[in-house]
One Martini backbone bead per residue (centre of mass of N, CA, C, O) as a GRO file, in nm:
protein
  244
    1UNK     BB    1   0.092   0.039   0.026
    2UNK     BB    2   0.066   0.364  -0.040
    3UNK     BB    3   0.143   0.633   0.198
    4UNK     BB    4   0.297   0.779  -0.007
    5UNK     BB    5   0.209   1.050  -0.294
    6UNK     BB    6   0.381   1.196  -0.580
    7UNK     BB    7   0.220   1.334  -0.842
    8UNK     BB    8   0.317   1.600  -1.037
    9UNK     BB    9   0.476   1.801  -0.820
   10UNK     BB   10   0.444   2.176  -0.747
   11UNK     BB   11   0.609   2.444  -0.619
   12UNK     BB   12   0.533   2.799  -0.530
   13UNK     BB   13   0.696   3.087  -0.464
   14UNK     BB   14   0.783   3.402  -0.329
   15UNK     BB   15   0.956   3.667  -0.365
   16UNK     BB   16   1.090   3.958  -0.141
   17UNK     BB   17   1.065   4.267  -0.232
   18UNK     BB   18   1.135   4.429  -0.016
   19UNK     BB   19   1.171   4.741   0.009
   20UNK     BB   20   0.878   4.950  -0.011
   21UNK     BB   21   0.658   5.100  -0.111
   22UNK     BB   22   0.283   5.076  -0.133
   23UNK     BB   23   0.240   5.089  -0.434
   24UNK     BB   24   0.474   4.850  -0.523
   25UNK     BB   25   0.404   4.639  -0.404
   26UNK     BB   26   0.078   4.637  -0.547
   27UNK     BB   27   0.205   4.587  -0.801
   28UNK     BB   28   0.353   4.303  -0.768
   29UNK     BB   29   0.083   4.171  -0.663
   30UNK     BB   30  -0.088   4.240  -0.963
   31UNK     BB   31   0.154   4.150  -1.162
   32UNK     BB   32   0.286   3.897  -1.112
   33UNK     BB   33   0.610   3.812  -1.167
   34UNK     BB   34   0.829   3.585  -1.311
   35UNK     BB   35   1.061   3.655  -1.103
   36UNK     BB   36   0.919   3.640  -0.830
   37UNK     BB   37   0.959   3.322  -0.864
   38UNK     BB   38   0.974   3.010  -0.723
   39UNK     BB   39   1.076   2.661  -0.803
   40UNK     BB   40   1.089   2.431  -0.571
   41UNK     BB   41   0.950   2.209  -0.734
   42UNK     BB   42   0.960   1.959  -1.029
   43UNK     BB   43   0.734   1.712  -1.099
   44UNK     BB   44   0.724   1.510  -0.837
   45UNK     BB   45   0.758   1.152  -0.827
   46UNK     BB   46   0.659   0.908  -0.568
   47UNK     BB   47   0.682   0.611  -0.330
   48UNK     BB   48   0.577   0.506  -0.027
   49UNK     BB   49   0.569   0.253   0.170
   50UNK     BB   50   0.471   0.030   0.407
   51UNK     BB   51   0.760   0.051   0.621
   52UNK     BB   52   0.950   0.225   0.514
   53UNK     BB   53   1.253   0.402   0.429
   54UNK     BB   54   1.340   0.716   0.366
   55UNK     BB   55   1.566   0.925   0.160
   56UNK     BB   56   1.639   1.265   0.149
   57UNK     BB   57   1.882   1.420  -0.091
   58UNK     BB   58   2.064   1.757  -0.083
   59UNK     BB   59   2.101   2.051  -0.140
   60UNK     BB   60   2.075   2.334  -0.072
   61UNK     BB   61   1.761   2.420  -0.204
   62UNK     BB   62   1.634   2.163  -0.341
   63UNK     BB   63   1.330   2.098  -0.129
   64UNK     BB   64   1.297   1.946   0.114
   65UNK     BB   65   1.125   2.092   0.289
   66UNK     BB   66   0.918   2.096   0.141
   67UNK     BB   67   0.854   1.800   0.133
   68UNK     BB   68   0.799   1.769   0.417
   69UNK     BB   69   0.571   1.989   0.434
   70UNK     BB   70   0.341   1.821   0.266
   71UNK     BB   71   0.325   1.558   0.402
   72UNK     BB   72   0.237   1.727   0.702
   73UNK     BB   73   0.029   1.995   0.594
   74UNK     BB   74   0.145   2.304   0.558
   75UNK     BB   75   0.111   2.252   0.271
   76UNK     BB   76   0.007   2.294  -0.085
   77UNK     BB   77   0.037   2.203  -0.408
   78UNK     BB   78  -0.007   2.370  -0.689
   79UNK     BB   79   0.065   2.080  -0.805
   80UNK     BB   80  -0.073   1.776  -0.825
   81UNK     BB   81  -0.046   1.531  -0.588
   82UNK     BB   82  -0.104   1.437  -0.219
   83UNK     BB   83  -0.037   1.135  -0.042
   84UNK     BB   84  -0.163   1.034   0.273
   85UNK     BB   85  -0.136   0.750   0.497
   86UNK     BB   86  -0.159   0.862   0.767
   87UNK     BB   87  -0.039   0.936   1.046
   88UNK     BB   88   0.138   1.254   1.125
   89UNK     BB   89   0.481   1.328   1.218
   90UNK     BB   90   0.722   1.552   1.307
   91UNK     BB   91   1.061   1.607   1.307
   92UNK     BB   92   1.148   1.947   1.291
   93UNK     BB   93   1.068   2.201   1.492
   94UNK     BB   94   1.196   2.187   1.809
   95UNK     BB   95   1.043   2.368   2.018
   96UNK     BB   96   0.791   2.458   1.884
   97UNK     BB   97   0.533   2.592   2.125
   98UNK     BB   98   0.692   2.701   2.375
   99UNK     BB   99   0.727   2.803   2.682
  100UNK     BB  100   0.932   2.992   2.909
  101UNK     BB  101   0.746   3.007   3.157
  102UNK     BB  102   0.674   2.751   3.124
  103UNK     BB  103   0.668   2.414   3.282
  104UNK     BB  104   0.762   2.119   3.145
  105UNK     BB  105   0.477   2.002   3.246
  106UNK     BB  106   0.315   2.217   3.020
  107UNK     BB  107   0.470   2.167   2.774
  108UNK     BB  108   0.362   1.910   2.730
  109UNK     BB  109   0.090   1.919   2.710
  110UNK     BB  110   0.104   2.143   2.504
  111UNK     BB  111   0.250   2.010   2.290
  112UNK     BB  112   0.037   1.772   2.270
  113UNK     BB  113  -0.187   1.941   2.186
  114UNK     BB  114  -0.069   2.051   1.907
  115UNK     BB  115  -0.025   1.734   1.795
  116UNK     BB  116  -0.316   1.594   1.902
  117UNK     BB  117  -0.321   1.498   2.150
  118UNK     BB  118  -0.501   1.409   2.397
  119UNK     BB  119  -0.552   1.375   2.694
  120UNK     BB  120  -0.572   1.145   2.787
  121UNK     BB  121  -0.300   1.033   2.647
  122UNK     BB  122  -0.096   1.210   2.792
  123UNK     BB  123  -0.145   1.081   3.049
  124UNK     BB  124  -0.046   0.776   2.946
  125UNK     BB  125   0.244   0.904   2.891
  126UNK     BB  126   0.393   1.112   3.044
  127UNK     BB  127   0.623   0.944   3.211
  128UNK     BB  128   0.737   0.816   2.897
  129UNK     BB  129   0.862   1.136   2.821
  130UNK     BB  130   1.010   1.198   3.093
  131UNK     BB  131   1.194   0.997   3.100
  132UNK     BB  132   1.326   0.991   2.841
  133UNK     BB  133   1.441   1.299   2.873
  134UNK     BB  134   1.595   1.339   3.146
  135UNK     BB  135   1.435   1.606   3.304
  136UNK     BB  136   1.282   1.535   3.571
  137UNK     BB  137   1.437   1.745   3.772
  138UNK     BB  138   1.304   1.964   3.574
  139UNK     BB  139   0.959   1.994   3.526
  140UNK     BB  140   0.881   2.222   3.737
  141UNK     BB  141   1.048   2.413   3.572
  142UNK     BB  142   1.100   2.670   3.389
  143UNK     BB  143   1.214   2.659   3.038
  144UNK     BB  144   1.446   2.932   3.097
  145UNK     BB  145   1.642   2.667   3.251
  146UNK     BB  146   1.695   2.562   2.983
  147UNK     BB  147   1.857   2.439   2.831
  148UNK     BB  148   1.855   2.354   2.463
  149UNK     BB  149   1.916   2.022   2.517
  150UNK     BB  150   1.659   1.991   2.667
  151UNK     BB  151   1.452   2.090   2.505
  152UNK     BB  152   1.492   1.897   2.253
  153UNK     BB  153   1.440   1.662   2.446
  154UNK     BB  154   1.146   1.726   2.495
  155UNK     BB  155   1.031   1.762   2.213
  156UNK     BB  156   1.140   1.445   2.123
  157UNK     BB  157   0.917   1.262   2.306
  158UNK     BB  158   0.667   1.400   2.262
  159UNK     BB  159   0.677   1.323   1.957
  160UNK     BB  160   0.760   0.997   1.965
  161UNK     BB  161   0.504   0.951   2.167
  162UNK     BB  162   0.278   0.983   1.939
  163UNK     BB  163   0.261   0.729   1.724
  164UNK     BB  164   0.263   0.707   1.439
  165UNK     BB  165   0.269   0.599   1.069
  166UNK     BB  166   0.431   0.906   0.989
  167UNK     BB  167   0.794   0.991   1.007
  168UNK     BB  168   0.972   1.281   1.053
  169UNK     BB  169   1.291   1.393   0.964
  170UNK     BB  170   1.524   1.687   0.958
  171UNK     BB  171   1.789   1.743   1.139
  172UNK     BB  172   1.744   1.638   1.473
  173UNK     BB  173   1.922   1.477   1.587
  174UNK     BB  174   2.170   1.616   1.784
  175UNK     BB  175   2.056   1.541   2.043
  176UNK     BB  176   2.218   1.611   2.271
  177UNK     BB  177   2.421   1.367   2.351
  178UNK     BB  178   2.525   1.033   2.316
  179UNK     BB  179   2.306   0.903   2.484
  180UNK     BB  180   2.100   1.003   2.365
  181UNK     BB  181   2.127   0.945   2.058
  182UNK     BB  182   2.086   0.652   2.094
  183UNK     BB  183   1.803   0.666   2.197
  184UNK     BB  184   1.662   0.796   1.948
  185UNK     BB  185   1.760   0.557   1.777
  186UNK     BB  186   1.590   0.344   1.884
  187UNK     BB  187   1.336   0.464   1.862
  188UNK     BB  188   1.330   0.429   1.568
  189UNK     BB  189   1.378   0.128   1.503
  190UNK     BB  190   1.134   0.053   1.699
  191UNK     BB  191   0.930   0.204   1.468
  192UNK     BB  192   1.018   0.056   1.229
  193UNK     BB  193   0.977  -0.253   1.328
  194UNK     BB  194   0.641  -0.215   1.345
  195UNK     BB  195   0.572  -0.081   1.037
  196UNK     BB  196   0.653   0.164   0.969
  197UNK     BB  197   0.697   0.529   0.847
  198UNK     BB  198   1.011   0.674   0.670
  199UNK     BB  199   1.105   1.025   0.669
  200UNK     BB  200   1.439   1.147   0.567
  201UNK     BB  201   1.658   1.439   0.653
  202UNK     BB  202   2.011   1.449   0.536
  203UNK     BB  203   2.381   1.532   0.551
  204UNK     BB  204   2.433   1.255   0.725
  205UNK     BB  205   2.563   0.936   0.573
  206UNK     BB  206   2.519   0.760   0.794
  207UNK     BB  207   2.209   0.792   0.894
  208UNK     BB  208   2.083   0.713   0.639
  209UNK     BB  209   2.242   0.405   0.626
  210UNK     BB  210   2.091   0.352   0.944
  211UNK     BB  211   1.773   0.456   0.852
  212UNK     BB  212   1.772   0.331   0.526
  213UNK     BB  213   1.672   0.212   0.236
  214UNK     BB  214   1.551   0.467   0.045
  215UNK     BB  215   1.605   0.705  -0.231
  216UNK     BB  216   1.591   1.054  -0.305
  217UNK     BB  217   1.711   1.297  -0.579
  218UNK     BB  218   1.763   1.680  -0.512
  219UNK     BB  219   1.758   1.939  -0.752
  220UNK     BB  220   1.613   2.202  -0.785
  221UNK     BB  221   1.317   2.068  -0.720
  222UNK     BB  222   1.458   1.775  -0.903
  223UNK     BB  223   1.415   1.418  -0.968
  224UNK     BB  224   1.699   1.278  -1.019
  225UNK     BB  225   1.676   0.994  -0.824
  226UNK     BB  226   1.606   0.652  -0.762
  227UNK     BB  227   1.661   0.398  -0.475
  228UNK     BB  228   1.921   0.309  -0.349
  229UNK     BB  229   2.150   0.440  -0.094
  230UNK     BB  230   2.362   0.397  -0.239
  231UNK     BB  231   2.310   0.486  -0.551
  232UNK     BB  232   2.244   0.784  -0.442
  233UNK     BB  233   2.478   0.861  -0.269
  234UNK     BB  234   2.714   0.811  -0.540
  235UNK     BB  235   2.584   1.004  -0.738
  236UNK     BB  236   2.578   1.275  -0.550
  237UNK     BB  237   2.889   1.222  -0.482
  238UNK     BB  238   2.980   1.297  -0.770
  239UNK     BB  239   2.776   1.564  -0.783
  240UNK     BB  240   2.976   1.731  -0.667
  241UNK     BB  241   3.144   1.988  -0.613
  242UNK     BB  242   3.480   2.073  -0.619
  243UNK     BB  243   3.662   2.131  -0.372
  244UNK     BB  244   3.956   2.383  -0.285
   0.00000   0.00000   0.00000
């Protein structure tokens, strides 16, 4: 079954005019130029089925999140259609929705809320998000007292105890030390393992061939190659400017 489908999407943003009069603005807005176009995705389709690890790579400005915005539901693409089946967590951008004046213990809640997650679900959760991130003995301290690696800790915590059926992750492993690190390592194996999918965008080579089965590469918006984990990365690594 396709969990993920992408048949001939394509994405356009508007570039921001910078500092202008409101009438320039306004000319700009009603004459929408075709320089001020910019054509994130072109004509993209793939599928992931069930199961499946995908992993997206390609260099800055490929497309690449544009891509897991799309399959979240953040945008909708100007052509073509996205098909998902089943419940999407992202772990995209960690610890957004948080506020600095509550405490550990409020912020789990609220960012629980924000992802959709019931507050039944939450209740019978919350123990098991609070010992994963290690942040126990500071749950009721406000969150402004929280270093980064803290705050990034409980925000993947609450995300991956979502349990959905297809998870995004962004380039956002990095989290915490290296024993924290681990413990993400296998919760997404253990999520992988479940017969879920996984959809990754990493520009670190070791994490995809470590939890992926299959890539796709993109380059200026289009879909340059899919395959094989190894066949898209030596692809993809022989096709880059040679550094000076």
């Amino acid at each position: 079954m396709h969990v993920i489908e992408f048949h001939n999407v394509s994405k356009v943003f508007r570039r921001h005019a910078g500092q202008m009069l409101l009438r320039n603005h306004l000319t700009h807005f009603l004459l929408r130029k075709g320089e001020d176009r910019f054509l994130a995705l072109k004509n993209v389709s793939f599928t992931v089925e069930q199961g499946e690890s995908l992993a997206v790579i390609g260099r800055n400005g490929a497309g690449k999140s544009t891509l897991l915005g799309l399959v979240a539901g953040l945008s909708k693409p100007d052509e073509g259609v996205v098909t998902v089946n089943g419940q999407v967590a992202g772990l995209l951008e960690l610890g957004s929705g948080f506020h600095p004046s509550l405490t550990g213990r409020e912020n789990v809640r609220l960012n629980a809320a924000l992802l959709g997650i019931s507050r039944q679900r939450t209740n019978a959760i919350f123990e098991d998000i609070v010992e994963f991130s290690g942040v126990r003995e500071f749950i009721d301290e406000p969150l402004r007292t929280y270093s980064t690696g803290m705050i990034m800790r409980l925000a993947f915590s609450v995300a991956i105890h979502r349990n959905p059926e297809v998870l995004l992750i962004d380039e956002v492993l990095a989290v915490g030390d290296a024993a924290f690190q681990t413990k993400c390592f296998e919760k997404i194996h253990e999520f992988r393992n479940s017969g879920k999918t996984l959809l990754c965008v990493s520009h670190a080579t070791t994490i995809i061939h470590q939890l992926c089965d299959r890539a796709v590469w993109l380059d200026h918006g289009e879909l340059m190659l899919t395959g094989s984990v190894a066949d898209v990365s030596a692809a993809y690594a022989g096709a880059k400017p040679q550094t000076v």
